[in-house]
C-alpha positions in Angstrom: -44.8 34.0 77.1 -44.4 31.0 78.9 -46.1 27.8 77.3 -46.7 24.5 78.9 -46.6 21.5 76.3 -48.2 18.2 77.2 -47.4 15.2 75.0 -49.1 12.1 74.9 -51.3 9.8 72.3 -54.6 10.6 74.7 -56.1 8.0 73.9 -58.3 8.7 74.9 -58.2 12.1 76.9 -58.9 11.7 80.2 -59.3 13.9 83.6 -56.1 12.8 84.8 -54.6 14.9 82.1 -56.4 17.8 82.2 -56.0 18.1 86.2 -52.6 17.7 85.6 -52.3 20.5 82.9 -54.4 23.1 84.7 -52.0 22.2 88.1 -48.7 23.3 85.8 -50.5 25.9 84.5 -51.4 27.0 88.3 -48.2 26.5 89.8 -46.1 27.6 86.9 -48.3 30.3 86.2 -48.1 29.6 82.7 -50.2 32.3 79.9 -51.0 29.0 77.6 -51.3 25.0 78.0 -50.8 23.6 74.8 -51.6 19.4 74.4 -49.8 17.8 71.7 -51.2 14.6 70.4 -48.3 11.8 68.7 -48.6 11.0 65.8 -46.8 7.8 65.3 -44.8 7.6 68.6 -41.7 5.8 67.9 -41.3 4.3 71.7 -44.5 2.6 70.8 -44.1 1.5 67.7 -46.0 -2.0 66.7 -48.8 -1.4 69.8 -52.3 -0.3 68.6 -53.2 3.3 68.5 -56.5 4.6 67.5 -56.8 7.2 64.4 -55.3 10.6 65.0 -58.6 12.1 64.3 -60.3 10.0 66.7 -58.4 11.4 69.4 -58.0 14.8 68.6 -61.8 15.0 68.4 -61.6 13.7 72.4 -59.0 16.4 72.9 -60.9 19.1 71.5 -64.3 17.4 73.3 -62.2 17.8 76.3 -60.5 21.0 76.6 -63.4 23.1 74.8 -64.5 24.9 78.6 -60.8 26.0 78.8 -59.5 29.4 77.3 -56.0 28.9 78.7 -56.1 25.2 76.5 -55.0 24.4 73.2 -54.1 21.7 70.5 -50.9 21.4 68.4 -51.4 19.5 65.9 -47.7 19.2 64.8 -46.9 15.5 65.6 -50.2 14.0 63.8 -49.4 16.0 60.7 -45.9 14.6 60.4 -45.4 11.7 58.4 -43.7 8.5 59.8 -42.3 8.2 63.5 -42.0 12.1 65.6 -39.8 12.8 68.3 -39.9 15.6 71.3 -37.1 16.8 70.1 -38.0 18.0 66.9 -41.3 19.1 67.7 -40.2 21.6 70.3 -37.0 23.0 67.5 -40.4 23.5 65.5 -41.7 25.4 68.0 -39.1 27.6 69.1 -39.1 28.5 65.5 -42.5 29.6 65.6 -43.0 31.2 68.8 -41.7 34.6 69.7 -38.1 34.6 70.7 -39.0 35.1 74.5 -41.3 32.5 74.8 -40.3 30.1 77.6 -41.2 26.4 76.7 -42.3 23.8 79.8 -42.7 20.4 78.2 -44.6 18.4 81.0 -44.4 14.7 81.1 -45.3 11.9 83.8 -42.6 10.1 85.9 -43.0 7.3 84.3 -42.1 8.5 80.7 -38.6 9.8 82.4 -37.6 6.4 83.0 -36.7 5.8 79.3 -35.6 9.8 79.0 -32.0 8.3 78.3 -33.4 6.8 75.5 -35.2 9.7 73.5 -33.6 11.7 70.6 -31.0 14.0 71.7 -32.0 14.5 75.0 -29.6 16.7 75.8 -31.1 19.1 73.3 -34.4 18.5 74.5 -33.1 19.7 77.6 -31.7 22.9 76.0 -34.7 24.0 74.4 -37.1 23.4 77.2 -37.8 23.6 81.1 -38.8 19.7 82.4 -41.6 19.5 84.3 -42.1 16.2 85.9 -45.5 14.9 87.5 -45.8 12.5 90.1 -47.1 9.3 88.3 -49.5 6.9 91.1 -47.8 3.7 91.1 -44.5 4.5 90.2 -41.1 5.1 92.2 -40.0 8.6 92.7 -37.5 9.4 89.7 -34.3 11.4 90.5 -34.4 13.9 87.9 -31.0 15.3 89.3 -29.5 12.1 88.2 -31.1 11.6 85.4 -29.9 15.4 84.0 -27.2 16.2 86.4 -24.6 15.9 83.7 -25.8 18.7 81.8 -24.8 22.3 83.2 -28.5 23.6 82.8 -30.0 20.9 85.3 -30.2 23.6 87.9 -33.4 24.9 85.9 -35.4 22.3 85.0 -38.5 21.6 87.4 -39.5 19.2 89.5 -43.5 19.4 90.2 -45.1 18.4 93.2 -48.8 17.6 92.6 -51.3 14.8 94.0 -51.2 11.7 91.6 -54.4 10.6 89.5 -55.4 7.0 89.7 -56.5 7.3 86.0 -54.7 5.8 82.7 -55.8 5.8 79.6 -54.8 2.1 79.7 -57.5 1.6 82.2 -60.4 3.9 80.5 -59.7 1.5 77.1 -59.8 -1.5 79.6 -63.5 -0.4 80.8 -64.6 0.7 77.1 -64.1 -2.7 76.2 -65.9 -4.5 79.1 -68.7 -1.8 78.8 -67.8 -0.5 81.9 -69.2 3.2 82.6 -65.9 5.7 82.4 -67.8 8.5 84.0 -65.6 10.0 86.5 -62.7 8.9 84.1 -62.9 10.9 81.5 -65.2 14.4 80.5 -68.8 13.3 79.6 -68.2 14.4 75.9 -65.3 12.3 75.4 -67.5 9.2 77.1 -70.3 10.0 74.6 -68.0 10.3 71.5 -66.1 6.7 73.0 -69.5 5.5 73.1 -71.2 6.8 69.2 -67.9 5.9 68.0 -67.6 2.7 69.2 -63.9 2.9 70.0 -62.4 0.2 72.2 -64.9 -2.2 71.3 -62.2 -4.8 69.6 -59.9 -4.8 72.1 -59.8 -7.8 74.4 -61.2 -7.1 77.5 -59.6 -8.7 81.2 -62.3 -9.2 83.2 -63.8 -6.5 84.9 -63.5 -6.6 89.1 -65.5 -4.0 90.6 -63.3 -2.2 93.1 -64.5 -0.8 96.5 
């Protein structure tokens, strides 16, 4: 089987993420795409992240007119701060023995890949599939994993970059901006009941044309 894993906190969800899930699952012609919400991501430890429940419920808002989409919920179960690394040796563990992991991450998140626990391993027990991030410089991957002998594998994908963030949909939640367009109409209905974003501090809104 071969599996694409997207990590992120998602919060909240939006289409930016699922076009780029469905475009690895198209080009990689993977049988499964599975999203993996953090739990208490340790390379954002201190910033404010809205309860895990909160945004699984967006996740599962999201991905519900998907068959080939799934959630893990692996990180938000574990306790204190999770890292890639042990998430996918839980998964290998799990999966059949043949199964083929593609752990897909933005650009941007590769510029601290030096940083993450054992990334060597992470490259061991999974193919990388980089997305083009808008607003951000090319990264190398070559140079960034050329020291490791099964650099020749990993994946490089080529897709059109989404001006969306979820930094930007939590920016417009709090203005009372409308997100439509930004995120699936469920997931701006929950935002909405739920009243998530609502303490943030707002920057001031300027309309863009």
């Amino acid at each position: 089987m071969r599996l694409g894993v997207v990590g992120g906190t998602f919060d909240p969800v939006h289409l930016g993420h699922l076009a780029m899930a469905e475009e690895a699952r198209v080009q990689l012609v993977l049988d499964r795409v599975m999203f993996l919400p953090a739990g208490q991501p340790w390379m954002k430890d201190g910033k404010p992240l809205s309860p895990a429940e909160d945004r699984v419920q967006m996740l599962r808002l999201a991905i519900a007119s998907n068959p080939h989409f799934q959630i893990c919920l692996e990180e938000v179960n574990r306790p204190g701060p999770t890292y890639t690394v042990d998430t996918l040796q839980k998964l290998m563990e799990e999966l059949r023995p043949e199964t083929r992991i593609f752990f897909i991450v933005g650009q941007d998140a590769m510029q601290d890949f030096h940083r993450w626990k054992e990334p060597l391993k992470v490259l061991d027990l999974c193919t990388l599939v980089v997305v083009e991030r808008l607003g951000h410089a090319a990264v190398d991957v070559s140079e960034i994993v050329g020291g490791v002998p099964a650099a020749k594998d990993k994946v490089v994908m080529s897709m059109p970059p989404m001006g969306i963030s979820s930094t930007e949909v939590r920016r417009r939640a709090a203005a009372a901006v409308s997100l439509r367009y930004h995120v699936p109409d469920a997931v701006a209905e929950y935002i909405e009941e739920q009243g998530l974003y609502r303490d943030l501090c707002p920057q001031r809104f300027k309309a863009r044309v």
